[in-house]
KOLTOR-253665 format. One record per residue (C-alpha): x, y, z; residue in one letter; residue number from 0. Coordinates in nm, 3 decimals. Example, Ala and Ser with C-alpha at 12.3 -4.5 7.8 and 13.67 -1.06 7.14 Angstrom:
KOLTOR-253665
{{1.230 -0.450 0.780} 'A' 0} {{1.367 -0.106 0.714} 'S' 1} 
END
This chain:
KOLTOR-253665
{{-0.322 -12.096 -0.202} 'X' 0} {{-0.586 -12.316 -0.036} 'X' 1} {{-0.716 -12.275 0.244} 'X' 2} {{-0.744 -12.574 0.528} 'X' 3} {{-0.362 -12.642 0.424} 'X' 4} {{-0.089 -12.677 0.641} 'X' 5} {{0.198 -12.457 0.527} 'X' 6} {{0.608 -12.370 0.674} 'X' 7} {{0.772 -12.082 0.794} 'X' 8} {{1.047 -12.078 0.517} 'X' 9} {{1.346 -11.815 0.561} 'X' 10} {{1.617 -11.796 0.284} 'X' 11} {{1.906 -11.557 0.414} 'X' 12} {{2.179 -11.475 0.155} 'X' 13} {{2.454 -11.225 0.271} 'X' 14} {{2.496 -10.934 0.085} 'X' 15} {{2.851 -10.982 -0.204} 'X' 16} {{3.006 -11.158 0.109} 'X' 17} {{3.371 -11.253 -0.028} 'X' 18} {{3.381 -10.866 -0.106} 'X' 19} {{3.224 -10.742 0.190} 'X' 20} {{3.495 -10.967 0.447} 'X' 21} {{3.727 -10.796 0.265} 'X' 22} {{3.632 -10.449 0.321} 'X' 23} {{3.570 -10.525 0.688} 'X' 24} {{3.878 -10.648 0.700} 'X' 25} {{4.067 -10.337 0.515} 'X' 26} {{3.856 -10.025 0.614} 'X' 27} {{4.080 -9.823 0.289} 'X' 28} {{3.845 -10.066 0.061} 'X' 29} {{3.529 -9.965 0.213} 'X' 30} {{3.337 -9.752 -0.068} 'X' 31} {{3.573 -9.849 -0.325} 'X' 32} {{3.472 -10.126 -0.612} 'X' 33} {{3.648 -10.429 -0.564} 'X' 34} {{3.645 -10.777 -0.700} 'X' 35} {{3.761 -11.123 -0.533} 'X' 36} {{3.926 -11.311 -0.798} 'X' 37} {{4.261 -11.253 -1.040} 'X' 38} {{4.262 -11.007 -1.290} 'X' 39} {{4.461 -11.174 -1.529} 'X' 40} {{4.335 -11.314 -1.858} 'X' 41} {{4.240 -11.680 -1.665} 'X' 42} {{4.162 -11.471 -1.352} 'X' 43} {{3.772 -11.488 -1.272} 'X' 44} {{3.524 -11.226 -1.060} 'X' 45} {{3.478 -11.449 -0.734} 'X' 46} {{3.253 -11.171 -0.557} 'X' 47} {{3.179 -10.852 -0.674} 'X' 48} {{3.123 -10.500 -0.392} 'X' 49} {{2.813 -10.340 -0.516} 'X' 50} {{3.018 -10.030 -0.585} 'X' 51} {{3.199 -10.250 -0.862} 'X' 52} {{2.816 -10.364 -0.973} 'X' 53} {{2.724 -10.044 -1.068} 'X' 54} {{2.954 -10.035 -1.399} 'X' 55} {{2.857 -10.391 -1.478} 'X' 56} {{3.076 -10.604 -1.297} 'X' 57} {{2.977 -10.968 -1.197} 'X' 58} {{3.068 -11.313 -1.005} 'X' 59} {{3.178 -11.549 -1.252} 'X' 60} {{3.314 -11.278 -1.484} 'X' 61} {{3.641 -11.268 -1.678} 'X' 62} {{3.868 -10.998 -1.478} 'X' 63} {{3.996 -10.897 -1.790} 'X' 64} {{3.643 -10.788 -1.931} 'X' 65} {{3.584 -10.656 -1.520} 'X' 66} {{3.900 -10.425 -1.521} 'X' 67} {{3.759 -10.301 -1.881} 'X' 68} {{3.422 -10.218 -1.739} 'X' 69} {{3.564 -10.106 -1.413} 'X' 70} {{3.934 -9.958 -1.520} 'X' 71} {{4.002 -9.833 -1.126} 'X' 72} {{3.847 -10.170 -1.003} 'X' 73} {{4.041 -10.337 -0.716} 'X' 74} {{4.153 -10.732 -0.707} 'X' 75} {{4.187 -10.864 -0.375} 'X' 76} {{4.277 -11.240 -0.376} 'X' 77} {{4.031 -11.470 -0.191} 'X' 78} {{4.090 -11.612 0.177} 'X' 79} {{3.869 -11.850 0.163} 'X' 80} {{3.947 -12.001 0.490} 'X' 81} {{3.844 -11.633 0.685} 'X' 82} {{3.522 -11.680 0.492} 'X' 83} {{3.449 -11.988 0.663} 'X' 84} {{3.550 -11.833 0.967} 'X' 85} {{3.318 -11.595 0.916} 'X' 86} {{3.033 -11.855 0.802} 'X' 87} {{3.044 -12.039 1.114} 'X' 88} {{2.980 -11.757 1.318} 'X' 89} {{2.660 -11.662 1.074} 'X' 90} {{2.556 -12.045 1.117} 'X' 91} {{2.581 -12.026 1.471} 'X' 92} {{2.344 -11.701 1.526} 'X' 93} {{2.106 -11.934 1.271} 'X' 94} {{2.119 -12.264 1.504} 'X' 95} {{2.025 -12.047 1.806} 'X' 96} {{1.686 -12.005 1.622} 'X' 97} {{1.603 -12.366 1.459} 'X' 98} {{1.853 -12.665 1.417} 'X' 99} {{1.674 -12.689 1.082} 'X' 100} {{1.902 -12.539 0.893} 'X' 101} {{2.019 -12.637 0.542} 'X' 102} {{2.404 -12.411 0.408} 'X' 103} {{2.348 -12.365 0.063} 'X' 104} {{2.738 -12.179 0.044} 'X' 105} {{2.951 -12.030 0.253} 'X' 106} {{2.717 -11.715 0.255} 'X' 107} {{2.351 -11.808 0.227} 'X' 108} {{2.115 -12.087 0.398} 'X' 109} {{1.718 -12.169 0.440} 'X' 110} {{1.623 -12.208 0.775} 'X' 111} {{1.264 -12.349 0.894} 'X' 112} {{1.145 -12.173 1.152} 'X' 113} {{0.777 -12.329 1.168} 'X' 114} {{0.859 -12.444 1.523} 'X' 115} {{1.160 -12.226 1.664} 'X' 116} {{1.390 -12.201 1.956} 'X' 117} {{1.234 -11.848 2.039} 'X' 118} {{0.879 -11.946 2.045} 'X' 119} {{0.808 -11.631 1.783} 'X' 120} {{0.527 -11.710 1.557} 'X' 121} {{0.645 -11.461 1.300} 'X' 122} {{0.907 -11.592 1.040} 'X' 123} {{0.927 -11.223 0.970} 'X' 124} {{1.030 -11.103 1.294} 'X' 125} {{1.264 -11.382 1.335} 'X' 126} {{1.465 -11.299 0.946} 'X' 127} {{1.483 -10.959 1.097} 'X' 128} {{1.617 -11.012 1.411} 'X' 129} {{1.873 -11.283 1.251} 'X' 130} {{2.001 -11.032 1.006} 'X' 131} {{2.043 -10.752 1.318} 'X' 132} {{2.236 -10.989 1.498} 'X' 133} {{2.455 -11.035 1.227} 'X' 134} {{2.506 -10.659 1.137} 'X' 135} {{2.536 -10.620 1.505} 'X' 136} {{2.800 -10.903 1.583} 'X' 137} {{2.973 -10.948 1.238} 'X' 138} {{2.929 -10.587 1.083} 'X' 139} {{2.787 -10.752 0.768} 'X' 140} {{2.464 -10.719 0.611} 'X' 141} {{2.204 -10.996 0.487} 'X' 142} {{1.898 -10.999 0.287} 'X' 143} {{1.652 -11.268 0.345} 'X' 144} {{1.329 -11.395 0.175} 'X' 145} {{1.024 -11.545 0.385} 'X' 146} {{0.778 -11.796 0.248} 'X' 147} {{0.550 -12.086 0.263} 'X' 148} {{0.893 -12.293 0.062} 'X' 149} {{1.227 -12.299 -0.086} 'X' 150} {{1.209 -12.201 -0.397} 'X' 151} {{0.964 -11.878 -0.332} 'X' 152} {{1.213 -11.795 0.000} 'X' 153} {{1.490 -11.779 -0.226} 'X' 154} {{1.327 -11.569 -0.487} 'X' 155} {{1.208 -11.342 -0.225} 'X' 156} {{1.554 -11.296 -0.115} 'X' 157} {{1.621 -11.156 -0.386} 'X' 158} {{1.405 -10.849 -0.440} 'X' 159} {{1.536 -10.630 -0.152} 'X' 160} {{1.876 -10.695 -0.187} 'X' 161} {{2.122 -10.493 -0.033} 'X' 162} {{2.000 -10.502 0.334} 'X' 163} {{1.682 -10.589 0.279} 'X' 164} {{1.380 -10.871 0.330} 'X' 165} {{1.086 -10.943 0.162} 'X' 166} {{0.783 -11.151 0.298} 'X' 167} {{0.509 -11.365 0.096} 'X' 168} {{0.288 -11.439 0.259} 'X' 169} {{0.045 -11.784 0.154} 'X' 170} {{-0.261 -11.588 0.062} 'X' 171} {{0.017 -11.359 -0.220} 'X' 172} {{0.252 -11.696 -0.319} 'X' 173} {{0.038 -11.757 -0.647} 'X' 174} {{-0.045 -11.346 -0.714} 'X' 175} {{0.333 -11.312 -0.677} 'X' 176} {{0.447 -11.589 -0.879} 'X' 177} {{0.187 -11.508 -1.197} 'X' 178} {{0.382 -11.175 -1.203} 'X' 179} {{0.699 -11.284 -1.177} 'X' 180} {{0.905 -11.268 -1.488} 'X' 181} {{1.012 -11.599 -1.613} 'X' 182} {{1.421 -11.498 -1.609} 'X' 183} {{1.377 -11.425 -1.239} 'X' 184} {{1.207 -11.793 -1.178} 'X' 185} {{1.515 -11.965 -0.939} 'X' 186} {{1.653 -12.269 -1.134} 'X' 187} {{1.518 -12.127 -1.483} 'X' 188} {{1.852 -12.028 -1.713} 'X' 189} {{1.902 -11.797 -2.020} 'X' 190} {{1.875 -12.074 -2.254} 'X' 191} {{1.563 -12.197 -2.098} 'X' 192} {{1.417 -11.890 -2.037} 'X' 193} {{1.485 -11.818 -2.444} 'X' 194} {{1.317 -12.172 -2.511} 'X' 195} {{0.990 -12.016 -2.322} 'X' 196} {{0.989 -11.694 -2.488} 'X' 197} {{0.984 -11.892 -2.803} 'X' 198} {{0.685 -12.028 -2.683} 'X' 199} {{0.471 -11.747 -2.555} 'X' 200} {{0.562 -11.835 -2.178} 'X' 201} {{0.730 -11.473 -2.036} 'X' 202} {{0.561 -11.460 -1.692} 'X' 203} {{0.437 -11.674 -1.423} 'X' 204} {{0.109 -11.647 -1.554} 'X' 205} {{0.158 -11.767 -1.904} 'X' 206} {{0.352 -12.021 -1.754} 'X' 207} {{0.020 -12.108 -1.565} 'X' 208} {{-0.173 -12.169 -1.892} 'X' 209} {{0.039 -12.401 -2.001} 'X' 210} {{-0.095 -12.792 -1.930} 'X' 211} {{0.094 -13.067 -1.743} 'X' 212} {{0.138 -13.254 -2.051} 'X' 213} {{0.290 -12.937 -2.288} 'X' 214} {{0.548 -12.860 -2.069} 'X' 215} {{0.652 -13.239 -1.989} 'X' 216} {{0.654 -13.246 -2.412} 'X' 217} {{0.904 -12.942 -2.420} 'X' 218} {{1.042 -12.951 -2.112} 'X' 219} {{1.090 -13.321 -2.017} 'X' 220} {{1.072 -13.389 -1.654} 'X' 221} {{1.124 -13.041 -1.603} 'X' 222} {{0.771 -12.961 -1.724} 'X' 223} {{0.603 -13.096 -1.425} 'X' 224} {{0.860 -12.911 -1.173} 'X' 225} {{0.753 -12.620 -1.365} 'X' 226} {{0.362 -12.727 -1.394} 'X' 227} {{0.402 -12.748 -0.978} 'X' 228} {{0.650 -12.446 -0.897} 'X' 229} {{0.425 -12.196 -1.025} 'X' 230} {{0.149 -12.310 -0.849} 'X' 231} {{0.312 -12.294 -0.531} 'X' 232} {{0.392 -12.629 -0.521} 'X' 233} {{0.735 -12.719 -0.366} 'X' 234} {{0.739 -13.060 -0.099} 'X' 235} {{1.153 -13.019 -0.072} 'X' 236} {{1.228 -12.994 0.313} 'X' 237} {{1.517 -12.810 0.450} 'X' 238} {{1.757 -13.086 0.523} 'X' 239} {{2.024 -13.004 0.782} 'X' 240} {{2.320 -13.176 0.742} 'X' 241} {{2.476 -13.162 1.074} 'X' 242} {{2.381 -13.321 1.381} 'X' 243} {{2.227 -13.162 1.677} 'X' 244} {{2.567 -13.031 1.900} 'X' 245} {{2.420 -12.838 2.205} 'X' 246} {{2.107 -12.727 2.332} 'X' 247} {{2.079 -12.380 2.437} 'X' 248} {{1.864 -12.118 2.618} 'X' 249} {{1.966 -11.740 2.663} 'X' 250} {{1.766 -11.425 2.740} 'X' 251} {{1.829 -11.062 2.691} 'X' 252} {{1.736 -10.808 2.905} 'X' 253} {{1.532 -10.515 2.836} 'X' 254} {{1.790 -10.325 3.090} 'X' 255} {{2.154 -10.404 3.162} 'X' 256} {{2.203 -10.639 3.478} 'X' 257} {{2.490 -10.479 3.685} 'X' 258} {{2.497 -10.723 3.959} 'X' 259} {{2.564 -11.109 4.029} 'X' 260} {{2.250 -11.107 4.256} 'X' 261} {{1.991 -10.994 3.962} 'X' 262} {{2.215 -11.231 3.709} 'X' 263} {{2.167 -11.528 3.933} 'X' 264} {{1.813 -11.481 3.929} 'X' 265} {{1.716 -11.457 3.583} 'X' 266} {{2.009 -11.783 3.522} 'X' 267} {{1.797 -11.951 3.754} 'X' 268} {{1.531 -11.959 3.532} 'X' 269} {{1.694 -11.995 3.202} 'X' 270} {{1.814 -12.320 3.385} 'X' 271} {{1.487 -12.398 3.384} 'X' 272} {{1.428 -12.329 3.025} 'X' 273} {{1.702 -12.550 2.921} 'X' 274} {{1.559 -12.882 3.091} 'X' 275} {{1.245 -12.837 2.963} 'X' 276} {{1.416 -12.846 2.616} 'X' 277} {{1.640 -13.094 2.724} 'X' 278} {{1.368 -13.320 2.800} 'X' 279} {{1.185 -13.196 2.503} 'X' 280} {{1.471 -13.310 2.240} 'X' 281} {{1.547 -13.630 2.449} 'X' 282} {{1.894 -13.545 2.546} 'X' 283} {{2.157 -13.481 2.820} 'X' 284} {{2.500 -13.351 2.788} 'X' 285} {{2.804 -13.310 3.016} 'X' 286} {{2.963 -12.959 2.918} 'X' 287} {{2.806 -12.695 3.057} 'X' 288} {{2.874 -12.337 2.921} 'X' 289} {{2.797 -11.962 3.050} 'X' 290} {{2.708 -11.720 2.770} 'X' 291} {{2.801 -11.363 2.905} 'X' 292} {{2.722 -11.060 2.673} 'X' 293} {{2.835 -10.701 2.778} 'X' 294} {{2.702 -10.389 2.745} 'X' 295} {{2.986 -10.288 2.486} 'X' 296} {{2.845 -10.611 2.305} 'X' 297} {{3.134 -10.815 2.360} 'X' 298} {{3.062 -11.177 2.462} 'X' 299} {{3.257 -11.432 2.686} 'X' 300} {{3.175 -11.800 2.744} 'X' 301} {{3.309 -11.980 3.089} 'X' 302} {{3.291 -12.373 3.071} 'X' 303} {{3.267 -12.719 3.276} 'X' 304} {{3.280 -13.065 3.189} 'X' 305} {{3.112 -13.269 3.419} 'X' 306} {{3.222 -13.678 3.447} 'X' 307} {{2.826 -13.750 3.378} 'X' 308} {{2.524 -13.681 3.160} 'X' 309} {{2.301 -13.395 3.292} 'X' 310} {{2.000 -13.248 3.212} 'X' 311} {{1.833 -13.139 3.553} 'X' 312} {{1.814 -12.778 3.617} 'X' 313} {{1.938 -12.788 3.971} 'X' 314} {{2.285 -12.942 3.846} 'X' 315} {{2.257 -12.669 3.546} 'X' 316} {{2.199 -12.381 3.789} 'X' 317} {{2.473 -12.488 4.065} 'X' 318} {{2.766 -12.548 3.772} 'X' 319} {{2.633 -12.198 3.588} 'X' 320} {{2.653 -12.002 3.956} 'X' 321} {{3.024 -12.168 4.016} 'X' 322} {{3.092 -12.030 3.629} 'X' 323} {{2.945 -11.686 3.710} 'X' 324} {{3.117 -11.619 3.997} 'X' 325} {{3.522 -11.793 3.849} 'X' 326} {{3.598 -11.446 3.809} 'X' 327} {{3.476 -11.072 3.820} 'X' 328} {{3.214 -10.947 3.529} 'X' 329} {{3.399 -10.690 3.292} 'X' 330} {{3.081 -10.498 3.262} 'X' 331} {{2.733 -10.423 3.302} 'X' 332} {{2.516 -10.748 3.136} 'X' 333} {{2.287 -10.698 2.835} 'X' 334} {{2.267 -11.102 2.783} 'X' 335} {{2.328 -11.428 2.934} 'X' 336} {{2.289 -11.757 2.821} 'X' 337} {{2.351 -12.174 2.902} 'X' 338} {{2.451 -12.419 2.652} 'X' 339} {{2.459 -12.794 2.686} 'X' 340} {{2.690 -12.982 2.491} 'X' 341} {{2.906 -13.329 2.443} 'X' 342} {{2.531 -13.471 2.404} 'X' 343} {{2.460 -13.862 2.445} 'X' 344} {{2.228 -13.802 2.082} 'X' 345} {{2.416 -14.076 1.915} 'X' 346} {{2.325 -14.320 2.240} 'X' 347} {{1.947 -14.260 2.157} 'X' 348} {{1.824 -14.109 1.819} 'X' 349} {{1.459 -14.168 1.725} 'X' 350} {{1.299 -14.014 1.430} 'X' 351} {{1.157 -13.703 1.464} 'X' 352} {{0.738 -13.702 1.401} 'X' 353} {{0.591 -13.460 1.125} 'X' 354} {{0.503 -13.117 1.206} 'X' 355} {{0.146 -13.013 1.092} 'X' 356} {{0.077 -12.601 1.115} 'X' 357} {{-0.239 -12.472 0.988} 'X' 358} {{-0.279 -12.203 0.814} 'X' 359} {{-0.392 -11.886 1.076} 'X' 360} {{-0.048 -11.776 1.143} 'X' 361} {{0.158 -11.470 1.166} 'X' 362} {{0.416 -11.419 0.893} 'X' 363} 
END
């Protein structure tokens, strides 16, 4: 990659044969054991596949007929698609508390830009590990991720760890990376394409590399120059959130448990403080106010207000948050504790957001 450019903090996270996994949350007596979402009949199709039921073969998008003969003690489990969901939004939200640029590919995986981020971390890598934590942590599931300078090299990444795992690449090792890469494992490249470039000499990045502009828009069609650009590291597509902004939030954890109102009063005092700034940042103001309290034993509780007006001054965040706090007794000793604004006035003003420009000297 060239140097002097300005480049994004891409993360693709993809959870880990989620439809499968729910399910043996769900039903500890299918933890271990291969299973399949999906009807094992002869119309039935794989769904989601536990990685113990990979090992003999088994696949999403697979006939259960030809699963149950690779797999004769494999275990159908029909889908509940709507405790998926469930599930989803709660992944969604841990992403939103990092970057409201976030783009759901499915129910179970999403790119997230992180270039700018709610945290303030520089490191995209830092930030896909402490995102898939939190969701082993919170949800008991497990996520792989992929970090790069785009899309389509995030979502490759993703990819080459997987179960449980991440993997970084970095802008200086995008074009290294891709000219290794085999040409089945290029994202968006098929089996009958990739059969069309064997035919042709083309089996890795870098005999795709050799190829001009013109022969691949020849064989290829348009495709050609997505492929001409791709493995150069060229990919402009943006992640493109399709929901609009719902609440603005600022929380801190503490390095030691808080086991008193006095010390929590304190540190909300300045997380108020925290939240006007990005109030006032992002333009907004909001009239529900709402207490994030996470215990020691990591369970969390929210306490809320709805105030008859638009807010966004911290001394009107801090009084409603202290009047929250002290509604009723803490269960336990505090490990986090959070405000959220919400019920925001963004549709009475909504102004288009200026480009971000990054150069290149950053942590990854």
């Amino acid at each position: 990659m060239k140097e002097n450019v300005s480049y994004r903090k891409i993360i693709h996270v993809d959870m880990d044969a989620f439809y499968a996994s729910v399910e043996q949350l769900d039903n500890p007596d299918l933890k271990g054991k291969p299973i399949v979402v999906g009807g094992e009949s002869e119309r039935g199709v794989v769904a989601a596949a536990s990685y113990e039921a990979r090992k003999f073969g088994v696949r999403s998008a697979m006939s259960g007929v030809v699963a149950k003969k690779k797999c004769p003690h494999l275990i159908f489990v029909r889908p509940r698609f709507s405790r998926y969901k469930e599930i989803s939004q709660k992944i969604r939200a841990i992403f939103y508390e990092y970057t409201e640029l976030v783009e759901p590919l499915s129910l179970d995986e999403a790119y997230l830009d992180v270039t700018e981020n709610k945290k303030g971390n520089p490191s995209a890598s830092l930030i896909a590990k402490e995102i898939r934590q939190r969701i082993f942590e919170e949800l008991n599931l497990s996520a792989s991720a992929g970090i790069s300078v785009n899309k389509f090299i995030a979502k490759i990444a993703s990819d080459i760890n997987k179960p449980n795992g991440q993997k970084t690449i970095p802008p200086e090792e995008v074009i290294s990376f891709l000219e290794t890469l085999p040409i089945e494992k290029f994202f968006g490249i098929g089996k009958v394409t990739a059969a069309k470039m064997y035919n042709l000499g083309i089996f890795n990045g870098k005999d795709l590399k050799e190829k001009t502009e013109e022969f691949l828009i020849r064989n290829f069609n348009k495709s050609g120059l997505h492929y001409y650009q791709i493995v150069r590291g060229i990919h402009q597509s943006k992640v493109k959130p399709n929901r609009e902004r719902k609440s603005v939030a600022a929380e801190h954890t503490f390095i030691k448990n808080l086991t008193s109102e006095i010390f929590m009063i304190e540190k909300l005092e300045k997380i108020s403080e925290e939240l006007e700034n990005r109030l006032i940042k992002s333009r907004v103001s909001g009239k529900t106010i709402t207490l994030k309290i996470k215990y020691s034993d990591f369970k969390t509780q929210t306490r809320s207000k709805t105030l008859p007006y638009f807010v966004k001054e911290k001394a009107i965040l801090f009084e409603t948050v202290k009047e929250l706090l002290f509604q009723e007794k803490v269960l336990n000793s505090v490990r986090l504790l959070g405000i959220s604004v919400t019920n925001l006035n963004i549709h009475l003003k909504k102004k288009p957001e200026k480009p971000i420009n990054v150069q290149l000297k950053f942590e990854f």
